[in-house]
C-alpha positions as CSV (number, residue, x, y, z in Angstrom):
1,X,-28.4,4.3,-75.9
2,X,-30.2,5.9,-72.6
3,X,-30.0,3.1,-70.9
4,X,-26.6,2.4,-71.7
5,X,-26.2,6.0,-70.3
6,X,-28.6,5.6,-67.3
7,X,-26.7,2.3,-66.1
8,X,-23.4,3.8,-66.4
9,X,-24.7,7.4,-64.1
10,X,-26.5,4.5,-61.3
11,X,-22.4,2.8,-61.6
12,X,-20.8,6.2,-61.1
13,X,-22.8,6.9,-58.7
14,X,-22.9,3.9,-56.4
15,X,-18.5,4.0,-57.2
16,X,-19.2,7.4,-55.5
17,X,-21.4,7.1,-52.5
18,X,-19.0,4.0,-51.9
19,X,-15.9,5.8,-52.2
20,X,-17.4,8.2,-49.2
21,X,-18.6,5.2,-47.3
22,X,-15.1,4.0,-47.1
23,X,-14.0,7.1,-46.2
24,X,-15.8,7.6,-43.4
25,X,-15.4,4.4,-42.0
26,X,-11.3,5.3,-42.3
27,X,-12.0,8.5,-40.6
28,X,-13.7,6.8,-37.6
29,X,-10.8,5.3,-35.5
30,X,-10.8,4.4,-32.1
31,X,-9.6,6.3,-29.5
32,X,-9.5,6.1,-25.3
33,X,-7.1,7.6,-22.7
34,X,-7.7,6.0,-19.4
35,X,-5.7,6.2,-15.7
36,X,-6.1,5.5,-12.6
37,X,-7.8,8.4,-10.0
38,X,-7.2,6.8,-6.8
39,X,-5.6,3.6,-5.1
40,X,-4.1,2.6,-2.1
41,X,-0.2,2.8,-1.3
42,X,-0.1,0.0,0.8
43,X,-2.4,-3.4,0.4
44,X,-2.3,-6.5,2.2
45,X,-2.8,-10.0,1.0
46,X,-5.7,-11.3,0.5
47,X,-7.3,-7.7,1.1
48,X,-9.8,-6.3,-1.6
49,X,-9.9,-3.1,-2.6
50,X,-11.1,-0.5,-5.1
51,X,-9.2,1.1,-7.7
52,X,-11.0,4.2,-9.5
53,X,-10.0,4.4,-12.8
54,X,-11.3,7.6,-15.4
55,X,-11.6,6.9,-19.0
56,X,-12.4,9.8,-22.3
57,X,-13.4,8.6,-25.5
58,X,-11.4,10.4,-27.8
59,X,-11.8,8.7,-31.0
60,X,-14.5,9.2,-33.8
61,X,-17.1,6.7,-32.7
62,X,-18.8,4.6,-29.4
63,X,-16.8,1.7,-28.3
64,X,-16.7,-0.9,-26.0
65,X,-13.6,-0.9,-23.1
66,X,-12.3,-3.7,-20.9
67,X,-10.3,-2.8,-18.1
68,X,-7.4,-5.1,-16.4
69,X,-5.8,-4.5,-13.4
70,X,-2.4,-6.3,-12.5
71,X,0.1,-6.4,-10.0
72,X,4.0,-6.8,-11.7
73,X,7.5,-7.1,-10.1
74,X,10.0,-8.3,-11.8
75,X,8.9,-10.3,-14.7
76,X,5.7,-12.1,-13.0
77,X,2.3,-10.5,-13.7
78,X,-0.8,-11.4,-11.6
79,X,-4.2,-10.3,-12.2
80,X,-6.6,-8.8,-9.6
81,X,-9.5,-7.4,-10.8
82,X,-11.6,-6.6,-14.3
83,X,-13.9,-4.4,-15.3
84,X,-16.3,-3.3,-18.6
85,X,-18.1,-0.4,-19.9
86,X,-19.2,1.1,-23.0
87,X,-18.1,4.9,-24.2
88,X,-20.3,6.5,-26.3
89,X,-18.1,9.5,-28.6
90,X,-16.4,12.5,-26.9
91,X,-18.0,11.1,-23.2
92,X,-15.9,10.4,-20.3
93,X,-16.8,7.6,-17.6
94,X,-14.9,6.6,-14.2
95,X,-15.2,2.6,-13.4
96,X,-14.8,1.5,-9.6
97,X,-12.5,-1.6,-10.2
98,X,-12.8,-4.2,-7.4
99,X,-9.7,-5.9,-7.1
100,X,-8.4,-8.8,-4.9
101,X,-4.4,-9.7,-3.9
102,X,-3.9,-13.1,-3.8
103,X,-3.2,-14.4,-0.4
104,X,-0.2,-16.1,-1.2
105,X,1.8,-13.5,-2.7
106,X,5.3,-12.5,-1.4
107,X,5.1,-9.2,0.3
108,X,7.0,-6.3,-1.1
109,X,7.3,-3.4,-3.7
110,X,5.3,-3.8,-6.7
111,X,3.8,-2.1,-9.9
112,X,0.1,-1.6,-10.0
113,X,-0.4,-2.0,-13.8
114,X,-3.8,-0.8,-15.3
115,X,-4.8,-1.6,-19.1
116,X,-8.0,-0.3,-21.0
117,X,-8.6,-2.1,-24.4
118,X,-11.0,-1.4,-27.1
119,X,-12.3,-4.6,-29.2
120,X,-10.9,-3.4,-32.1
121,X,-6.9,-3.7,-30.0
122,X,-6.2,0.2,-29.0
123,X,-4.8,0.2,-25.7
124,X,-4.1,2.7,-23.2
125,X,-2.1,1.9,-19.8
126,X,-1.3,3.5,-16.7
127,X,0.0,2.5,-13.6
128,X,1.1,3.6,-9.9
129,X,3.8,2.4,-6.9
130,X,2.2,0.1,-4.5
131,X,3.6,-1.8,-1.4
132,X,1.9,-5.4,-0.4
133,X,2.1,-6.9,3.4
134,X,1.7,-10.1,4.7
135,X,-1.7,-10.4,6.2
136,X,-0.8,-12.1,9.3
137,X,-0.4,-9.6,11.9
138,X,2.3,-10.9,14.0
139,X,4.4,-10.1,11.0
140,X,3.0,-7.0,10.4
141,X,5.8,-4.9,13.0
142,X,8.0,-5.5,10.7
143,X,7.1,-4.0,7.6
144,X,7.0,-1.0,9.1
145,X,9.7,0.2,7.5
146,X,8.8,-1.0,4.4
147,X,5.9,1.4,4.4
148,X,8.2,4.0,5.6
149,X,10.4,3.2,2.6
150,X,7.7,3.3,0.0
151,X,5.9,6.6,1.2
152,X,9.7,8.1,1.1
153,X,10.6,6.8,-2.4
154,X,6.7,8.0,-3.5
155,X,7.9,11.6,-2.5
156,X,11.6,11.4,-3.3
157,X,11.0,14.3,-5.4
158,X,8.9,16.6,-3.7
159,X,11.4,19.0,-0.9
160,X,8.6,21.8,-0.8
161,X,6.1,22.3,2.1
162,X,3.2,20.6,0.2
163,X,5.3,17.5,-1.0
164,X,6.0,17.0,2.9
165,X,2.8,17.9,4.1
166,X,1.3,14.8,1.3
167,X,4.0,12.3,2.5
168,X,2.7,12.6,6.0
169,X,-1.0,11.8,5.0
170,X,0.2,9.3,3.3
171,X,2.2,7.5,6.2
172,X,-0.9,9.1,8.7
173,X,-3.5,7.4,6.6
174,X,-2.0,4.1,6.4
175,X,-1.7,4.0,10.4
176,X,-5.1,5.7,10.9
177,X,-6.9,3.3,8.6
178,X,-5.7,0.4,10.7
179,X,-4.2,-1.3,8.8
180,X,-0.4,-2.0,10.1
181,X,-2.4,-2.6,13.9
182,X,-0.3,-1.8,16.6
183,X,3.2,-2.2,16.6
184,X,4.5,-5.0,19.1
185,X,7.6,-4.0,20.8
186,X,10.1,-6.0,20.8
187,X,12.4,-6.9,24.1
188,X,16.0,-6.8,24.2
189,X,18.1,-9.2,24.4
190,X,20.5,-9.9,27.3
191,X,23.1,-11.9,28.5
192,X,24.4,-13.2,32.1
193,X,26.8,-16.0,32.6
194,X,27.8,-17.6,35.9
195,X,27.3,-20.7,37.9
196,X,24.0,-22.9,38.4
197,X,23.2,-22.9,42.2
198,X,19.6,-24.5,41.9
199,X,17.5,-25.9,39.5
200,X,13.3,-26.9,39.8
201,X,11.9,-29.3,37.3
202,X,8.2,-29.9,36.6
203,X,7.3,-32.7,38.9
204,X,5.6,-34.8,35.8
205,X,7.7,-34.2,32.5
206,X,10.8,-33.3,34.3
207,X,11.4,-30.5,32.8
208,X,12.9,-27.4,33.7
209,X,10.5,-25.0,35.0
210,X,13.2,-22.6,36.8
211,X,17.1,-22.1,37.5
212,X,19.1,-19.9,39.6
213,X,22.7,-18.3,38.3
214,X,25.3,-17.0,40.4
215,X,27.8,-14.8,38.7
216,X,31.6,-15.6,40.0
217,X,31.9,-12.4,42.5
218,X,29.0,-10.6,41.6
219,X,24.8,-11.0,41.8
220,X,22.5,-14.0,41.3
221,X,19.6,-14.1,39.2
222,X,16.4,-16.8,38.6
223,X,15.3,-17.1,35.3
224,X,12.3,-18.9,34.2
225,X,11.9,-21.7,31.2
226,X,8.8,-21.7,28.7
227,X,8.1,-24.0,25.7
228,X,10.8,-21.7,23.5
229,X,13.7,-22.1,25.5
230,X,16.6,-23.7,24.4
231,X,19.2,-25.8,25.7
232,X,21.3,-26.4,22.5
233,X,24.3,-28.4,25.2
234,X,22.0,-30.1,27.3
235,X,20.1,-29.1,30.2
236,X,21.5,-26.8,33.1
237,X,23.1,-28.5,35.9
238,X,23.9,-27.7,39.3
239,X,27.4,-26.2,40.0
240,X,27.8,-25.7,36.1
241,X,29.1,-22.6,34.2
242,X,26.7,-21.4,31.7
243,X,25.4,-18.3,29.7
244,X,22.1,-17.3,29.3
245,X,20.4,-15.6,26.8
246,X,17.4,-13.8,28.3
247,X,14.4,-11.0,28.6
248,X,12.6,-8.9,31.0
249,X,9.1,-9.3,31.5
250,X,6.4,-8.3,33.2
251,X,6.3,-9.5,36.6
252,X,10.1,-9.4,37.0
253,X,10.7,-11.8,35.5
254,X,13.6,-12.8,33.5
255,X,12.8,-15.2,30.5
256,X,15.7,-17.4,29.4
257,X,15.7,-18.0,25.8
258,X,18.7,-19.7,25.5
259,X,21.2,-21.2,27.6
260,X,24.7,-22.3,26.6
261,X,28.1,-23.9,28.0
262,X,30.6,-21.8,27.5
């Protein structure tokens, strides 16, 4: 009889301390809020850069945390940088996530999507604006505006002193940094039609080097000939009426880009 009772206090009691252990377990959950701290406005391909991303571990135990960082536009997602770290309970870290755009990337608007996940599948995401350029700086000029257009639509919302005052560090600190280069100017177009009155060719390829234009009742003007001219009618010909696309150069120069028959 006492050890019939024995048994059945050591099963009641073991249905107990199991009952708690469950229990606990239920109450620890998993818990993170992450975001980003700090990233740039404006990247360029094939440019790496860090993205500072703060994380708090507000669950009921340590875990582990794997953070993701993607560019999106539209429906396309590319990855550009990974990072890992462990939280032990009610701590907070910040991870310096070294990321890298792809170099082959269309330039434009796009997302910059972070995601922190827990082993267990709790996720948190954030994510900020960001504008990629093409790296190649010839083609830099003119996505000028598309900065312009990006730091605007950052701020849209912001009339007061401050939200100016921030929309001008932003468009300062791009410019500043470097990283649009200097802007190339570029020359305006113009236009001149009249007669050929002399033409010099290059005395081995025959090419045209340099023409002169007289305009019926009004000035002459020489014009020079590089590799990017065009002749879309043939070359120019003495005593022929033409039109000529050109530029002013340095020098005094003016560089035909294009001449046509009218």
């Amino acid at each position: 009889m006492f050890k019939r009772t024995l048994s059945t206090l050591f099963l009641f009691a073991a249905m107990i301390s199991g009952s708690l252990f469950a229990a606990q377990q239920a109450q620890a959950h998993v818990c993170i809020e992450a975001l980003i701290l700090r990233s740039p406005e404006v990247v360029y391909t094939g440019e790496t850069f860090p993205v500072t991303v703060g994380m708090f571990n507000c669950g009921s135990c340590d875990t582990a945390v794997n953070v993701d960082l993607f560019l999106i536009r539209n429906s396309g997602r590319i990855h550009i940088g990974e990072a890992q770290t462990r939280l032990r309970m009610d701590t907070r870290d910040i991870l310096r996530v070294r990321c890298t755009v792809p170099r082959d990337i269309r330039s434009g608007r796009y997302s910059l999507v972070m995601a922190a996940r827990t082993p267990s599948g709790y996720m948190d995401l954030d994510r900020r604006k960001i504008m990629v350029l093409d790296h190649d700086v010839r083609r830099r000029s003119r996505d000028l505006d598309l900065v312009i257009d990006h730091v605007l639509d950052s701020h849209a919302g912001s009339l007061d002193e401050n939200g100016l005052a921030d929309m001008v560090d932003d468009i300062m600190s791009v410019e500043v940094d470097g990283k649009l280069g200097s802007r190339t100017v570029m020359p305006l177009p113009l236009f001149f039609t009249g007669k050929v009155t002399k033409v010099v060719r290059d005395k081995t390829t025959n090419n045209i080097k340099q023409f002169w234009v007289q305009m019926d009742g009004g000035p002459s003007k020489t014009f020079v000939v590089d590799a990017n001219t065009t002749f879309p009618q043939g070359d120019a010909i003495e005593n022929k009426l033409i039109s000529v696309t050109y530029t002013e150069v340095q020098g005094s120069e003016n560089l035909a880009s294009e001449v046509r028959i009218p």
